[in-house]
N, C-alpha and C positions, 0 to 999 in steps of 0.2 A: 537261315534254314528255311527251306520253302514251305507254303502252307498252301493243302491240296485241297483244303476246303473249307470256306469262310459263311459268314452269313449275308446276307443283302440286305442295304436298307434305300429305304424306296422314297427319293426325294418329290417325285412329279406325279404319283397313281394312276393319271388319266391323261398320261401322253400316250399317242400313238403313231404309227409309223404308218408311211404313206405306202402303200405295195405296186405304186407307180415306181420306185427307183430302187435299186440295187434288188437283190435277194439273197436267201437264207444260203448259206453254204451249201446244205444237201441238194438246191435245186440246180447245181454248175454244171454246166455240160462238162462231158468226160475231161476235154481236152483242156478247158479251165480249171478241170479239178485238176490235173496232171499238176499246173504251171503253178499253183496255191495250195500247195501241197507239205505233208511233214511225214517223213518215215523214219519210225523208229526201227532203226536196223539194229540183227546181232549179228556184227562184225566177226569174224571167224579169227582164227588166230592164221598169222602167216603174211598176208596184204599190210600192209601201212593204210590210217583214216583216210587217206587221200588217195590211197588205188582200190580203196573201197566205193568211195564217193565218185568217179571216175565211171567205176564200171558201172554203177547204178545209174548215170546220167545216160551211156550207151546205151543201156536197155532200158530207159526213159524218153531217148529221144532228146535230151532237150542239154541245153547249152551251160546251165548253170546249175551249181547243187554246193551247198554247203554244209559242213559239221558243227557241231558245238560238243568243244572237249574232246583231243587227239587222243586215240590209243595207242599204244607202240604197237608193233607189228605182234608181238608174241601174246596181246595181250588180245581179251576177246571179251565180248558183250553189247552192250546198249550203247548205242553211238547213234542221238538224232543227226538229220540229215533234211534242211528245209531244199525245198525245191524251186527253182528260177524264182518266177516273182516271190515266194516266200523267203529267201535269203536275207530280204530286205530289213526283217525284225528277227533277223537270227538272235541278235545282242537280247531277246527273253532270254536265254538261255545260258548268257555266261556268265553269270556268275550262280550258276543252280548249284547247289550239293550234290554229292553222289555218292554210292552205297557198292562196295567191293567185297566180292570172296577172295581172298591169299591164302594160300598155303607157305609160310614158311620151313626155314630147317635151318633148327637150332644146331651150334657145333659144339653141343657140349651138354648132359642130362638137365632137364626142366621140368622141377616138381608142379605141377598145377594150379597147386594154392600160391604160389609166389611167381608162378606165371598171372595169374587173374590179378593178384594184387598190383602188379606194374602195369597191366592193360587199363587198369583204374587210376592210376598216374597218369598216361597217357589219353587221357578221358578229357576235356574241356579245350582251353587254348595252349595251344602249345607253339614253341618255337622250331624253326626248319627252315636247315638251308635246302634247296635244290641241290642234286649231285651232278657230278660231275656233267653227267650225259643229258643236257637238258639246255631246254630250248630259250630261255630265261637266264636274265645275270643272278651268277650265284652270293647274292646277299641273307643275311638271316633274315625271318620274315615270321611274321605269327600267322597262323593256321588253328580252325577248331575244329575240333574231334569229336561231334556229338554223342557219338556210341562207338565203344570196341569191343567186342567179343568173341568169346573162346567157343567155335562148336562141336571143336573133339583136337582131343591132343594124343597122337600114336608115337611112342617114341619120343623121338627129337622132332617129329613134323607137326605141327600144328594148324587148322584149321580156325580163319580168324575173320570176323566181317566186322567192315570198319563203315563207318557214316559219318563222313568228311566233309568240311567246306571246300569248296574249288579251288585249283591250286594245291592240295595238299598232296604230296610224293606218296606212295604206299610202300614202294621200294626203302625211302627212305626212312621211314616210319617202322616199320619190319627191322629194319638195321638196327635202327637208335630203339629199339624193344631190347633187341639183343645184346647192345652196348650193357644197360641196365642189366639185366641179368648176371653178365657175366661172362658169358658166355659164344657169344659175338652170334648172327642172325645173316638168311638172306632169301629172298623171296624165290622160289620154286616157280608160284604159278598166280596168274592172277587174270582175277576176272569182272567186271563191272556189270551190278545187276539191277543198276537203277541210277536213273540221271532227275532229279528235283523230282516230279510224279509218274513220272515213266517209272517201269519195271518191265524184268526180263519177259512176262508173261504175256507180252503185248508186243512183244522186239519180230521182227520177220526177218527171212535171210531173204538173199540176193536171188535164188535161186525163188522162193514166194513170187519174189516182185517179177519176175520173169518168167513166171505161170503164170501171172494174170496179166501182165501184157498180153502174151500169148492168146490168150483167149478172148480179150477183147478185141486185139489186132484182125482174129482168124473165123471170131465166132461172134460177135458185136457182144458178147456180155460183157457187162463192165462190174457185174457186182464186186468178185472177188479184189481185183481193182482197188474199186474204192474202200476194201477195207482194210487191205495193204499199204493205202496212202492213206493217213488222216489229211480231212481239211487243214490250215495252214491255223484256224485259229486254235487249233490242240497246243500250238506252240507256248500258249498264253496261259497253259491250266497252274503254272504254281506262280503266276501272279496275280494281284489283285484288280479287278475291270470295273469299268467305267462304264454302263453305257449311257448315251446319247442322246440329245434330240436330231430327226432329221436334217434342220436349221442346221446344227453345229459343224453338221459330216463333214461336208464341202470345206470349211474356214481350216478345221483340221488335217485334211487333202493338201491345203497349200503351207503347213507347216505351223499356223496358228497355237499357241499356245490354247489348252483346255479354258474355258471360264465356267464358273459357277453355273449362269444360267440354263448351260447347256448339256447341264446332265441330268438326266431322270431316276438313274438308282446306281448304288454300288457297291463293290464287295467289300468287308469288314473285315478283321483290322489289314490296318496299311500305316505305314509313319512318312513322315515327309524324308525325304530324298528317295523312298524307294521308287522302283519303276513297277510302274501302272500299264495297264492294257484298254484301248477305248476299244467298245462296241458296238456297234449301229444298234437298233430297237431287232433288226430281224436276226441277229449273230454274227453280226460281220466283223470280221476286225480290221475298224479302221488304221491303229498306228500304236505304239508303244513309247511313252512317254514316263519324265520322272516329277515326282509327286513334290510340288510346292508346301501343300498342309499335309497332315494327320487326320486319318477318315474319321477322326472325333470332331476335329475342326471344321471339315466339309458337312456335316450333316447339319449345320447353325448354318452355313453360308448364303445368301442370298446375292452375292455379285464376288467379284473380286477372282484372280485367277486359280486354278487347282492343281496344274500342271505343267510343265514346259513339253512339249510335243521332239522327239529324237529320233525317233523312223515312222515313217510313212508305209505301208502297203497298198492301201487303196488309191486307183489311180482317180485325181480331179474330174469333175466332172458326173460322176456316178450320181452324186443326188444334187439339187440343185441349190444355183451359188445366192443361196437368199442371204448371206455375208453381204455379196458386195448391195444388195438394193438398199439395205439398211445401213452401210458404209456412203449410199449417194445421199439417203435421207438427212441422215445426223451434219453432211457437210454442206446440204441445203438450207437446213434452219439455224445451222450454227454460227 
């Protein structure tokens, strides 16, 4: 389950970052912030994830765009979407939770109380194969169910919002409700209103983002623009970050695993194998990586490594490679 807000503890206090090399996200020119870029789109119902993402790259201009977490065509909602260079650490994002409205329809009377009593069955981990129609071999698989709830039951139709681990069916889950029952079940309509810290209330359509092309293309304003694309480090908000000394940036550019020495503060809690997001000191993200210790273990640590480094975004070269001078030192007097 993602956590959207942790606390910071602060290994280095009086590191600082040099304002010779990179800069803060807010200061990108338009057309970097384009290419580093994350939209949270609300997919409409109708298009498939991929002639959603498709048309958004058209009216973006640009070659490359990807999703985290297909919708079927019928279904509608929150559908991130990193842009060109931001593609790169799409993988923050898959394995986020996420948060559905479904309307089912029950075939058969369902009193309330023994409907809420089965949604509470279905409450923790649960087993689930994929159905039929799906993109995955259908083997049983556990899935967790953090919250199900009833927010109005009319009839046979129920109203139900679920907050699921990634991977979990809703279609099939709606069914296997209805199995229990008695009654048999099948999902009407559904709708995704939240992907790990995203929510729908921040989601833009297609038609947003091609207002504010529009207007920057026609009129040089970029504001609207930029707030229709987040920076590409929003992609990072339900993990836990790392940042940096400027030293380290560079070593982790060429794919370096994280060490100790080279971080100055970080987010709290975190356990080892989860994946971590590195920072630079001005908000950069450098790259997303999976976490060797326990952020109980990193805060004792004075050497030894933290992370293994698994996508890069920032390209080499942005801050300077004081890696390799101290890689010629150590093989000088060694």
């Amino acid at each position: 389950m993602s956590l959207c807000s942790r606390d910071i503890y602060i290994k280095a206090p009086n590191e600082q970052t040099d304002p010779r090399w990179g800069k803060s996200p807010g200061d990108r020119p338009v057309e970097e912030h384009i290419r580093y870029s994350l939209v949270i789109l609300d997919k409409p119902r109708g298009p498939s994830s991929h002639e959603a993402v498709a048309w958004l790259k058209k009216i973006l201009g640009v070659d490359v765009a990807g999703h985290s977490g297909t919708l079927d065509p019928n279904v509608s909602g929150v559908l991130p979407v990193a842009v060109a260079e931001g593609t790169k650490v799409l993988m923050a994002l898959s394995r986020a939770d996420k948060v559905y409205v479904a309307v089912a329809k029950f075939h058969g009377d369902v009193d309330e109380e023994r409907l809420k009593s089965v949604l509470a069955r279905f409450t923790g981990e649960i087993y689930q194969r994929p159905p039929l129609r799906s993109a995955v071999k259908r083997q049983l698989r556990t899935r967790r169910v953090y919250s199900l709830e009833l927010l109005e039951l009319d009839g046979r139709y129920a109203v139900l919002r679920m907050h699921v681990e990634a991977g979990t069916y809703a279609r099939k889950l709606i069914h296997d409700i209805g199995e229990v029952l008695g009654v048999s079940a099948n999902m009407r309509e559904l709708r995704r209103v939240a992907v790990a810290c995203f929510d729908e209330r921040e989601a833009v359509t297609l038609q947003d983002v091609a207002d504010a092309v529009y207007v920057w293309r026609n009129y040089g304003d970029d504001t609207a623009l930029r707030q229709v694309l987040k920076p590409i480090e929003e992609i990072a908000r339900g993990l836990a970050k790392i940042w940096i000394k400027d030293g380290a940036v560079d070593a982790i550019c060429h794919g370096a695993p994280l060490a100790a020495p080279g971080v100055v503060k970080f987010e709290t809690p975190f356990n080892k194998g989860d994946l971590v997001a590195y920072f630079t000191l001005k908000g950069e993200l450098v790259g997303v990586g999976r976490a060797l210790v326990s952020s109980d273990d990193l805060k004792n640590m004075e050497r030894g490594l933290v992370a293994r480094t698994d996508r890069v975004l920032m390209k080499p070269g942005t801050y300077p490679a004081t890696w390799r001078e101290k890689k010629r030192l150590n093989e000088k007097t060694g």
